[in-house]
N, C-alpha and C positions, 0 to 999 in steps of 0.2 A: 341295762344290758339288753343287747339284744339276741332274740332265741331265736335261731333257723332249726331246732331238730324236729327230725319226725319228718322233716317239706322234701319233698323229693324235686329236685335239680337237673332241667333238660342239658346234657353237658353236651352241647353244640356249639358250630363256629356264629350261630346267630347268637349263640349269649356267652361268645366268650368273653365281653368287658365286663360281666357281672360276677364267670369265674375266675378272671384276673382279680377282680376287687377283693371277692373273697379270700384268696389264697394270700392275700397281700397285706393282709389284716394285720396290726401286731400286737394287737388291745384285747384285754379281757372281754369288753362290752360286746362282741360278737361270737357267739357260740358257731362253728362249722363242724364239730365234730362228729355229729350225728347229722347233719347234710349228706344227703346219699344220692348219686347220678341215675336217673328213673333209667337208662340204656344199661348199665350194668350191676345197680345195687351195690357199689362200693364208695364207701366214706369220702368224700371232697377232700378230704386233708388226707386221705391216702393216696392222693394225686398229684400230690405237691412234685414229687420226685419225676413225673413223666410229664410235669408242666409245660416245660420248652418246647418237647416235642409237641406235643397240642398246639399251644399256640403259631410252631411255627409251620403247622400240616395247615392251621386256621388262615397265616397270609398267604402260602403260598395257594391254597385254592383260589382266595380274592384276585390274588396278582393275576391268574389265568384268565381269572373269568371278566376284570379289565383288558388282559390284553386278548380276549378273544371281540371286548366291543371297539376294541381301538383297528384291530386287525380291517375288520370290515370294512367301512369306511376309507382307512388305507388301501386297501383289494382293489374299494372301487374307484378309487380316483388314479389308480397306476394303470387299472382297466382303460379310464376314461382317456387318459393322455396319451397311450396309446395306440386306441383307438383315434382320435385327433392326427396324429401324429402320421399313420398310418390309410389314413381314409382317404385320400388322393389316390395311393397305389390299389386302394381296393375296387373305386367305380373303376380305374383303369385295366383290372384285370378283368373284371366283370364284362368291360364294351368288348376287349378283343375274345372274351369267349362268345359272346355273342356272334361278332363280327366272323369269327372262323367256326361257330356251326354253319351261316349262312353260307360261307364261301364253302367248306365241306361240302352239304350237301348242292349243291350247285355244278360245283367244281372237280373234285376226284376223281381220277382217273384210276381204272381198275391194276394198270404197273405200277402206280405210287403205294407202296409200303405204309409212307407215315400222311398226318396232316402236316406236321409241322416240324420242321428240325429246329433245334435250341444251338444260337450259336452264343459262348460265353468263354470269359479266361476265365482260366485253370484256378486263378484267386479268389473268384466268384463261388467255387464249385459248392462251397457252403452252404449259402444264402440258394444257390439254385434249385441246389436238390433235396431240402429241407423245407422249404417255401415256397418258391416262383413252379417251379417244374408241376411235384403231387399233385397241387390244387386245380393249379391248371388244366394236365391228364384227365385228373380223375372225376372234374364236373364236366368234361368235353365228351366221355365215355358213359357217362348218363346223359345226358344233353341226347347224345346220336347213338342213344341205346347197343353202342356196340362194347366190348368184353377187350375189342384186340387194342394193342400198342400203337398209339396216337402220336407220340410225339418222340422225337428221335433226339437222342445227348451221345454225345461221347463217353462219356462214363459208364454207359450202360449198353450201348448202340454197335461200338466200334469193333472191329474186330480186331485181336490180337494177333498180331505178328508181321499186319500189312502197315505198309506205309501211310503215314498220317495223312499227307497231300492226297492219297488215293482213297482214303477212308471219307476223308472231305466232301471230295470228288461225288461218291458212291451216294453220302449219307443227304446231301444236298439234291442230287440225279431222285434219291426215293422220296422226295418230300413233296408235296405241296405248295408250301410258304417257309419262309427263314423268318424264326424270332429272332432278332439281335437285343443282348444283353449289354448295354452299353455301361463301362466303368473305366475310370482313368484306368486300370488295369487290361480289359479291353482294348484300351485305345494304341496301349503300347506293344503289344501284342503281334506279333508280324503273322501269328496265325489264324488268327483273326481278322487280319487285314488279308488275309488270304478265303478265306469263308465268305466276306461279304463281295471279294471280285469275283465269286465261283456265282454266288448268291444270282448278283446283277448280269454275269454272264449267262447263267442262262433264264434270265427274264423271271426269275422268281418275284413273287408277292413279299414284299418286306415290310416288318412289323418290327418298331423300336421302342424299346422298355429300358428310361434309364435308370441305373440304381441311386446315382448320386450327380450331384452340382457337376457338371464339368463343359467346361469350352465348345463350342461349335468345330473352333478352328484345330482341337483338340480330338474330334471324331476321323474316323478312320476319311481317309481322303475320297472313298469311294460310295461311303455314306453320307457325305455332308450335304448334299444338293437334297436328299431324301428328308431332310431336317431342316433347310434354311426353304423347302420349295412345298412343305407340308405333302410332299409327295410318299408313297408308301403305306 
C-alpha cells in the first residue's frame, strides 16, 4: 500500500497530471485521504466533486497562453506583408512630401489659401480621407512648421449650397498644385475629368497617385500625355 497522509499537495495547474492520477485511483493500495492541498488545507478527495472545473480552468489557461505564442508571430508576419505589400505607396508618399515642401517654400503665393487640392471620386472618399489625405496634411504641417490647412478636399473644403463646377473652379484658383487620385472610378467620372481640364487650364503643377492597376488609355483624356510623357 501506498501512504500519501500527512504530505501536503501543491494543487496547481503545474501538477495537475499528478492530481488527475490521484483522484482517479480505484485501489486500496493508495491512501489520498488524508492528502491535503498546502493552498487551502482541504482533503484531495474532498475535491473530487469540483474536479472538472479545475481541470478545465487548468486547459483553458494553457490554451491562452498558446495562443498568445502563436498570436505573435502571426502579428508579425501580417505586419510583414503588409508592409511588403504596401512599401511602393509609402517611398512614394514620402518623395511627393518632399517634393511639395520644396515647391511650398519656393513657390506660394500669399492669395493661395491651400498647397495642394485633392482631386478624387467620390468612391475613393474612404481610402482618401482615412489614409492618402491625414498623413499627407499632417507631416506637410510639421515639415513647414505651420498650424493652418494645407491641403484642400471637397468633403471638407467645399462650400454648401454653390455649385460644384464653381466650387471646382474656386478650390482649384486657391491651390498651388492638383493631386490627382487616379482609380478606374476616377477615370469615369465626368467630374473629374472636369478638375483636371480646370487643373491644366490654369497651368497648375500636377501630381499623380494611382491607387490601382489601370490603363493609360483609360486615364482621363487630358491627363494621359502627363503619364505617357513622365511630365507633371
Amino acid at each position: 500500500m501506498t501512504i500519501l497522509a500527512n504530505n501536503d499537495l501543491d494543487c496547481s495547474c503545474e501538477n495537475n497530471d499528478l492530481y488527475v492520477w490521484l483522484l482517479n485511483q480505484k485501489t486500496p493500495n493508495v491512501n489520498i485521504i488524508e492528502v491535503y492541498c498546502s493552498q487551502t488545507g482541504i482533503s484531495i478527495s474532498s475535491h473530487i466533486s469540483t474536479f472538472d472545473s479545475f481541470s478545465y480552468d487548468c486547459k483553458l489557461k494553457h490554451y491562452i497562453r498558446l495562443l498568445g505564442l502563436i498570436s505573435i508571430p502571426v502579428s508579425v508576419a501580417i505586419c510583414a506583408v503588409f508592409y511588403h505589400r504596401h512599401y511602393p505607396n509609402i517611398l512614394r508618399l514620402r518623395r511627393i512630401r518632399r517634393q511639395l515642401k520644396d515647391f511650398a517654400e519656393e513657390n506660394v503665393a500669399p492669395q493661395q489659401h491651400f498647397l495642394l487640392y485633392f482631386a478624387y471620386s467620390f468612391t475613393d472618399s474612404e481610402t482618401v480621407l482615412h489614409t492618402i489625405f491625414p498623413e499627407l496634411e499632417a507631416k506637410l504641417q510639421r515639415e513647414l512648421n505651420v498650424a493652418d490647412k494645407l491641403v484642400c478636399i471637397s468633403d471638407r473644403d467645399f462650400d454648401v449650397g454653390t455649385s460644384i463646377s464653381d466650387e471646382i473652379i474656386r478650390a482649384v484658383s486657391s491651390c498651388t498644385a492638383v493631386l490627382f487620385v487616379i482609380s478606374k472610378e476616377f477615370a469615369s467620372s465626368r467630374w473629374c475629368e472636369f478638375e483636371s481640364e480646370i487643373a491644366i487650364y490654369q497651368q497648375k503643377p500636377i501630381i499623380i497617385v494611382v491607387l490601382e492597376q489601370i490603363k493609360i488609355k483609360s486615364f482621363p483624356t487630358s491627363l494621359r500625355k502627363y503619364v505617357t510623357n513622365g511630365q507633371g
